[in-house]
C-alpha positions in Angstrom: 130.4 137.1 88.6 132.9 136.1 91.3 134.7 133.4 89.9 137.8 133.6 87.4 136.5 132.3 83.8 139.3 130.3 83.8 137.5 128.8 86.8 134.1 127.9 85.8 134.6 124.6 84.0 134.9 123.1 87.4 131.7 124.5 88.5 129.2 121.2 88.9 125.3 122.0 88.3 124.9 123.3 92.2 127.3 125.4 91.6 125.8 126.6 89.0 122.7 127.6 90.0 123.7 129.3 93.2 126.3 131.4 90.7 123.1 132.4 89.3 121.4 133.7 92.1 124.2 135.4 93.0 124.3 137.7 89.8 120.9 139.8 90.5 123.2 141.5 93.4 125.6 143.1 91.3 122.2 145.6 90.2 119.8 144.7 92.1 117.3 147.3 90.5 117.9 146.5 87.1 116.9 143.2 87.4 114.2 143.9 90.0 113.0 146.0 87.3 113.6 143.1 84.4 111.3 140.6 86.4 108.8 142.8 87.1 108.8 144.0 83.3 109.5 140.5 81.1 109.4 137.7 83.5 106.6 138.1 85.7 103.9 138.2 82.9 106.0 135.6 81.3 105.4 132.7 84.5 101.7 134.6 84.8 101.0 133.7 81.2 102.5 129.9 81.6 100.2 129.3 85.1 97.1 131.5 83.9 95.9 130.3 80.7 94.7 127.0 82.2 92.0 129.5 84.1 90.6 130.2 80.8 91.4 126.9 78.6 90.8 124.3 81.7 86.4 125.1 81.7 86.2 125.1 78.0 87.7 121.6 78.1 85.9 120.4 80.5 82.8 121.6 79.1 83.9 119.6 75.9 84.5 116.5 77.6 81.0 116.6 79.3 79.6 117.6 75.9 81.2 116.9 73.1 78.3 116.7 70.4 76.2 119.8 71.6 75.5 122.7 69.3 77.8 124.8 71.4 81.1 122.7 71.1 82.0 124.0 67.4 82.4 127.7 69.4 84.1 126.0 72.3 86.3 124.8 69.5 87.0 128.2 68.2 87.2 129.7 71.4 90.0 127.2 72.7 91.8 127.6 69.8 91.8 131.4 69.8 93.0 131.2 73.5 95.8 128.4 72.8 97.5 131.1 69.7 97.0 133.9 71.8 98.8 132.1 74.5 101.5 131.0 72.1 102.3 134.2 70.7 102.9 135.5 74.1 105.1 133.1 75.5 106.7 133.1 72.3 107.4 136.9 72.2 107.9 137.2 75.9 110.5 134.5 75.9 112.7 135.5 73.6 112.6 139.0 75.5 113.2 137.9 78.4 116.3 135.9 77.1 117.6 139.0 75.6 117.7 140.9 78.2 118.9 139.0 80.7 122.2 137.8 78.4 122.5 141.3 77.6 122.7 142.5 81.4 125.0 139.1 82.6 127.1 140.1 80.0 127.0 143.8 80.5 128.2 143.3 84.1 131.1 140.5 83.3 132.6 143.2 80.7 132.3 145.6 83.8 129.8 148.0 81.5 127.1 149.9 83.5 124.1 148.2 83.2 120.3 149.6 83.6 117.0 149.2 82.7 116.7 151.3 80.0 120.0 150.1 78.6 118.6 146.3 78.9 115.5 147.2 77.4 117.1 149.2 74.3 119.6 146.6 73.3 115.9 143.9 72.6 115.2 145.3 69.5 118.6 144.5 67.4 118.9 140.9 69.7 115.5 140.0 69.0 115.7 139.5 65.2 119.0 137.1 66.0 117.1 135.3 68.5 114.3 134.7 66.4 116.4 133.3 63.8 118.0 130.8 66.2 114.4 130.5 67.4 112.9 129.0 64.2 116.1 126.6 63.1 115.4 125.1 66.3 111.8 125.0 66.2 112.1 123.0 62.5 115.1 120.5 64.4 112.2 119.9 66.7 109.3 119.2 64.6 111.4 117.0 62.4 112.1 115.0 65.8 108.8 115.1 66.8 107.5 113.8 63.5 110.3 111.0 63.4 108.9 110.3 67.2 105.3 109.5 66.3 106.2 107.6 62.8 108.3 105.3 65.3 105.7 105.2 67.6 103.1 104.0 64.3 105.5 101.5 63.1 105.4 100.1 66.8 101.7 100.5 67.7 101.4 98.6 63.8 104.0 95.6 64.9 102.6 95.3 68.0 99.2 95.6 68.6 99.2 94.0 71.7 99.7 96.7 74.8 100.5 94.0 77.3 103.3 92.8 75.0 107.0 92.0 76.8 108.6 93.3 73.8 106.0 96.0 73.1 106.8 97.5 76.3 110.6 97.3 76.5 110.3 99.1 72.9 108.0 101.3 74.0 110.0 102.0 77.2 113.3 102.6 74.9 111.9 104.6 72.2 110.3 107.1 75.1 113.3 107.1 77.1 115.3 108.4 73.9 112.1 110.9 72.8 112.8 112.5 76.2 116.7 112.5 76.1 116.1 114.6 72.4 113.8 116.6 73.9 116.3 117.2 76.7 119.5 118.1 74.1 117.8 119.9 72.0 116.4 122.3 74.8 119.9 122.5 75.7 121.1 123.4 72.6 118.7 126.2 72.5 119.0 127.7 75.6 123.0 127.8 74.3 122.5 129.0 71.2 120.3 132.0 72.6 122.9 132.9 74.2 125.5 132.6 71.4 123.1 134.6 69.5 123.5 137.2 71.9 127.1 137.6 72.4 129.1 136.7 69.3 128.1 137.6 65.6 126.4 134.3 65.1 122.7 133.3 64.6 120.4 130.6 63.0 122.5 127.5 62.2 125.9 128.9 62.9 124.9 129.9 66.9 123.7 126.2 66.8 126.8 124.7 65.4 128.6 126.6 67.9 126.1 125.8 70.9 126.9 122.3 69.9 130.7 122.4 69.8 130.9 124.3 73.4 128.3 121.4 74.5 131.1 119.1 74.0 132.1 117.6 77.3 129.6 119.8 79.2 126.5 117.7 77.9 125.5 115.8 81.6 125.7 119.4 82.9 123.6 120.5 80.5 120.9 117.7 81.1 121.3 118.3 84.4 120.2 121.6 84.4 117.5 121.5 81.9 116.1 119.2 83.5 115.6 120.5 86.4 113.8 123.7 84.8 111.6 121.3 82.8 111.0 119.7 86.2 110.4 122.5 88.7 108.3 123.8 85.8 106.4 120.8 85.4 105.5 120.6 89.2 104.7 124.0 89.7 102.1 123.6 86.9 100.9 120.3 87.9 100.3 121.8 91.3 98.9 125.3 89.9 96.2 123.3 88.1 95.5 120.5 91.4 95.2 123.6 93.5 93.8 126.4 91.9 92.2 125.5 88.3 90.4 122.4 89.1 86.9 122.8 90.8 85.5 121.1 94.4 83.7 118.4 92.5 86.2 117.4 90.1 88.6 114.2 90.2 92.5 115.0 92.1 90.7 118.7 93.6 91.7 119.2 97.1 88.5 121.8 97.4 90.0 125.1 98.3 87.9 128.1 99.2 88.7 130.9 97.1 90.7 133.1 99.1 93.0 130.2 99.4 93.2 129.4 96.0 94.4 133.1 95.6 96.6 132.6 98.2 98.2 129.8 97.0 97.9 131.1 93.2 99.8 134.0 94.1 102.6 132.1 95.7 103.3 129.6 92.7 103.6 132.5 90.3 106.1 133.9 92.9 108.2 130.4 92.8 107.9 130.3 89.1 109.2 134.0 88.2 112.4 132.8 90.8 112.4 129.5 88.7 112.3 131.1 85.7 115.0 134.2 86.5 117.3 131.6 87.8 117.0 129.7 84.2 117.5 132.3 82.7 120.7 133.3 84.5 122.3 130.3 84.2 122.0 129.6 80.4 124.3 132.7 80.6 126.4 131.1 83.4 126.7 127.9 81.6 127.8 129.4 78.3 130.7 130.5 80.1 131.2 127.1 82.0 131.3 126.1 78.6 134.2 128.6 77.2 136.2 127.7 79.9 136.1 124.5 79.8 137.0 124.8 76.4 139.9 127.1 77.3 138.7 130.1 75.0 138.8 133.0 76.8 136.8 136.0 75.8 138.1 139.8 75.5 136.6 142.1 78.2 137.1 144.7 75.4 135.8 143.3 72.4 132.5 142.5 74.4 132.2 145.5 75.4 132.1 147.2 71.7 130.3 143.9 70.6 127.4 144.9 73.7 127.6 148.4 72.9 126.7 147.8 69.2 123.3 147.2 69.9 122.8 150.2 71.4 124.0 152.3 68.9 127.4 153.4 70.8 130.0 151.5 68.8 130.7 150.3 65.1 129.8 146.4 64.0 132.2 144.4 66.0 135.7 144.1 63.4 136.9 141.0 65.1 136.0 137.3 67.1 134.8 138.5 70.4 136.7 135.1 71.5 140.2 134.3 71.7 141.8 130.6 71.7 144.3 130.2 74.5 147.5 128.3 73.8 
């Protein structure tokens, strides 16, 4: 990176993301490689499974009491775990390697493919740990959600209620500002995961603690991944999954559809490398700003550890400045 680390807490969410874009310069290769390897079938996979799941759906909408919709059943489920798993599996590689190369290249340590896709294996256990404490602090939100949303629909059964509304209105409005904080807190704790000896509940306690002060940027900038993500899929499926006859179709020949296909899967592996990128950029927005400066060295042994080169790291890859 170009800036100072002393530097980045005054880096807005602009800022931020153009930092990111920046870093795929320093090896230009490696991460050409990375994409092509982790986050290409990763934004395939999040635009494609619609071609599969989007007819079966249909078919059970148009159906839903024929003797074939107990195998459309099957058949969707199959194709919604499969499709789980692998964004699942490919996420959390994708996030290791990319905080393993951001970091490999602010400790000035040569980076390369090989090296990035080496050091997954001892990450990926961390990150799965952090992973699943995360997924439970989101069911238990979701599940408080929808017993709110019960105790509402119950009290007010009336839909065109002033106060049913204005509750309704509020309790969404905080579902999605969670939803927002806790996909924050992930991304960070990844991250933390990744470069100090933390993972599970510690790397969240400490995601929270450097969110402290930096949570508008955070918002900020998970929101606009949710975002762009959410527009690119909403357009993916207007475009290219939905047929000439159906409702919101704009009735593209097929070559087109390809066409077009081809170049929101291209705007979604940029969307989803720059994300990546700047969950590392932010962490250290987020040591800066809390003035803990980290030891060039330290990381270094700390990143060469997972490949095998150095002992466990002895001692806090952070230090507190005075």
């Amino acid at each position: 990176m170009d800036l100072q680390l002393e530097e980045l807490h005054f880096l807005s969410a602009g800022d931020v993301l153009r930092e990111s874009a920046k870093i795929p310069r320093a090896a230009p290769r490696t991460f050409a490689l990375l994409t092509l390897a982790l986050v290409f079938p990763l934004s395939f996979a999040i635009l494609a499974h619609s071609l599969f799941t989007h007819p079966i759906i249909l078919h059970l909408k148009q159906s839903p009491t024929s003797p074939s919709s107990s195998s459309a059943w099957s058949l969707l489920l199959s194709y919604q775990f499969l499709y789980i798993l692998f964004l699942f599996i490919f996420s959390l590689l994708s996030t290791a390697a990319t905080v393993f190369t951001v970091a490999s290249l602010y400790a000035v340590k040569p980076v390369s493919f090989s090296s990035s896709i080496f050091a997954i294996p001892p990450i990926f256990p961390r990150l799965f740990r952090t992973f699943l404490w995360v997924s439970i602090l989101m069911f238990l939100y979701n599940l408080v959600f929808a017993l709110c949303l019960v105790v509402v629909l119950v009290a007010y059964p009336s839909p065109e209620s002033p106060v049913f509304l204005i509750i309704l209105s509020v309790l969404v409005g905080a579902f999605l500002a969670a939803h927002v904080f806790i996909s924050a807190l992930w991304h960070l704790a990844s991250v933390v995961s990744v470069l100090e000896p933390l993972c599970g509940l510690e790397a969240m306690r400490k995601a929270r603690q450097l969110l402290r002060g930096r949570t508008r940027l955070a918002a900020i900038l998970v929101t606009w991944y949710l975002s762009s993500c959410g527009l690119i899929g909403w357009a993916f499926r207007t475009l290219v999954v939905k047929g000439p006859s159906e409702e919101g179709s704009f009735g593209l020949s097929v070559p087109a559809k390809i066409i077009v296909g081809g170049a929101l899967v291209a705007i979604l592996v940029l969307v989803n490398l720059v994300g990546l990128l700047a969950q590392s950029v932010f962490y250290y927005v987020c040591k800066s700003y809390h003035h803990q400066m980290i030891d060039k060295s330290a990381l270094y042994d700390h990143l060469g550890g997972y490949l095998g080169e150095y002992v466990p790291l002895k001692s806090s890859i952070q230090m507190e400045s005075i």
